[in-house]
N, C-alpha and C positions, 0 to 999 in steps of 0.2 A: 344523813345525820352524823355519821362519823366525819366526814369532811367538815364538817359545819361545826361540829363538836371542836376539832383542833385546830379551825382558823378563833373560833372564842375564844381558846385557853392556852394560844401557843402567841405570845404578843413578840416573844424575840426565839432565836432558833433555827427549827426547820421542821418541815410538815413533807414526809414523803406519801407517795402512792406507788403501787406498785400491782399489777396485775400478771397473774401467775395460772399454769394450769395446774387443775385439780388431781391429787396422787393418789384418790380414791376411784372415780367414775371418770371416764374417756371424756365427756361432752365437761367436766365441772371446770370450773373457772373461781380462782381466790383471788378479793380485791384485798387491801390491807392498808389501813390508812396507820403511819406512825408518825410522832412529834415529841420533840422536845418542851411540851407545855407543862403548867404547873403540876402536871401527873395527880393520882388516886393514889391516896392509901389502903393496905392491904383490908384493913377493917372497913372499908367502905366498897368493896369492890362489889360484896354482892346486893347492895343495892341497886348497882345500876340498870340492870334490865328489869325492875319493879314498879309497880304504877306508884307514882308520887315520890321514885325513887330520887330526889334529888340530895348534893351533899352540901349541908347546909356549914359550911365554913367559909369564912369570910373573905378568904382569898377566891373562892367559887362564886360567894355572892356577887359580889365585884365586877368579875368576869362575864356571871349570866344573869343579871337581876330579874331578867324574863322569864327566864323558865320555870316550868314547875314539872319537870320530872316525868314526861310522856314517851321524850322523842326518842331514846333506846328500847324503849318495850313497843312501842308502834313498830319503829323501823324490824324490830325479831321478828313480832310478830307480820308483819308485811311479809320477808323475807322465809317465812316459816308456810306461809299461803302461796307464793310461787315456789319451793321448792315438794308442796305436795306431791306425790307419789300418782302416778294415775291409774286407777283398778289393772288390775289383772289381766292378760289376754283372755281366763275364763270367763272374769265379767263384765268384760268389755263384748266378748259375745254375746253372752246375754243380753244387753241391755240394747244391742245392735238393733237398727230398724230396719223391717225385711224392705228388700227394694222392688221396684212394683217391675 
């Protein structure tokens, strides 16, 4: 959705990516998508990961007449479901099935 965010809104420019390892957990990985596109103003920023968060100015209109304001809160949410946590090795024992 980031990708796709800043090929919409970035019509002259440049659109980087950049994959990086994580400075917090050994295994994490940071994607980072940057562009020189018509950018967000600060009063609008926290709209964007809300449901129907979309920024209704006319330079945005323009650019996404399609959307209506999902695909940041999907995409967190997505990304919020694979980086769940997995129980505990205590209740990871527990919930272990004896082996026959």
């Amino acid at each position: 959705n980031f990708l796709s965010n800043s090929l919409k809104f970035t019509s002259q420019g440049s659109i980087t990516i950049s994959v990086q390892p994580g400075s917090i957990h050994k295994n994490d990985i940071v994607f980072k998508v940057t562009d020189t596109g018509v950018g967000i103003k600060e009063e609008h920023l926290a709209k964007l990961f809300t449901e129907f968060g979309k920024i209704e100015e006319a330079k945005h209109r323009s650019l996404n007449p399609q959307g209506i304001g999902l695909g940041l809160l999907i995409s967190s949410d997505f990304l919020s479901c694979l980086l769940y946590t997995s129980p505990s090795p205590r209740d990871r024992q527990k919930s272990r099935m004896p082996s026959s």
